[in-house]
N, C-alpha and C positions, 0 to 999 in steps of 0.2 A: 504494500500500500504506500502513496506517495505523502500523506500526510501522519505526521505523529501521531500513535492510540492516548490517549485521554482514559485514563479508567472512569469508570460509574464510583461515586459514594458508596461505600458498603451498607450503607441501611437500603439505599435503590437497588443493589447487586441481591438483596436477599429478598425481592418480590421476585427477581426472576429463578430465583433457587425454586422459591415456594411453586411457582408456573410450574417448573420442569419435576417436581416431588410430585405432584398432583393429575401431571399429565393435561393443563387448563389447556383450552381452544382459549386461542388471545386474539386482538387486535392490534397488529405492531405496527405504529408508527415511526416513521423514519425520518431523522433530520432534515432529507432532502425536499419533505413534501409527501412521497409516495407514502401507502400502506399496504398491508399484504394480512391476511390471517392465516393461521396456524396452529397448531400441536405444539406446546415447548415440549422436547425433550430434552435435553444436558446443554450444560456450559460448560465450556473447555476452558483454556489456556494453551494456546500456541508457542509452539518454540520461541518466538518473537517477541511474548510475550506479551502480545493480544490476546483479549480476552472478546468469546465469541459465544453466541446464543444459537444451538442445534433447535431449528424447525420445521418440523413436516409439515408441506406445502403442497396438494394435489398427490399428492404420492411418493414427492420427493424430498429429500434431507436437506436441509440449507442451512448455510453457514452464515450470520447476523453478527459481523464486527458490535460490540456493543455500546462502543461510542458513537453509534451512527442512528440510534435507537430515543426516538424522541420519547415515545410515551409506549404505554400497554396495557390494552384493557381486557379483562376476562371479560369471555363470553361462554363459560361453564357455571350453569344451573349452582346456584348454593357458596359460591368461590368465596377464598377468604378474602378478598379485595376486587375493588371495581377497578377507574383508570386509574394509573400512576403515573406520573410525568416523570421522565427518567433524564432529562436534560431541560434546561428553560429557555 
């Protein structure tokens, strides 16, 4: 990537733990404007050490640099959180 990762605050890093524990369908908002919905599954950490948000998307796995991640909101029945804004 040509721009420096930024990590997320750890009190916002630990809504997307809870997504990814719980298996939520979210709404991700992304810095750029776009949005996309999904399955979280895991967060990593890349050799690079970026930090990235695993999402099934139509069927497929994607990778969500997570300082590119503006907001995200469960859309699973009962979830422990609504939106969160994960950057301002």
């Amino acid at each position: 990537m040509s721009d420096s990762y930024r990590p997320l605050a750890c009190d916002r890093h630990d809504y997307l733990e809870i997504a990814c524990l719980y298996g939520y369908r979210l709404r991700i908002e992304l810095t750029d404007g776009s949005w996309l919905e999904g399955r979280a599954l895991d967060t990593r950490t890349l050799p690079n050490k970026e930090e990235v948000l695993l999402v099934q998307v139509a069927g497929a796995t994607r990778q969500l640099r997570q300082d590119r991640l503006r907001a995200i909101t469960s859309l699973t029945p009962g979830a422990r959180f609504g939106r969160i804004e994960l950057q301002s």
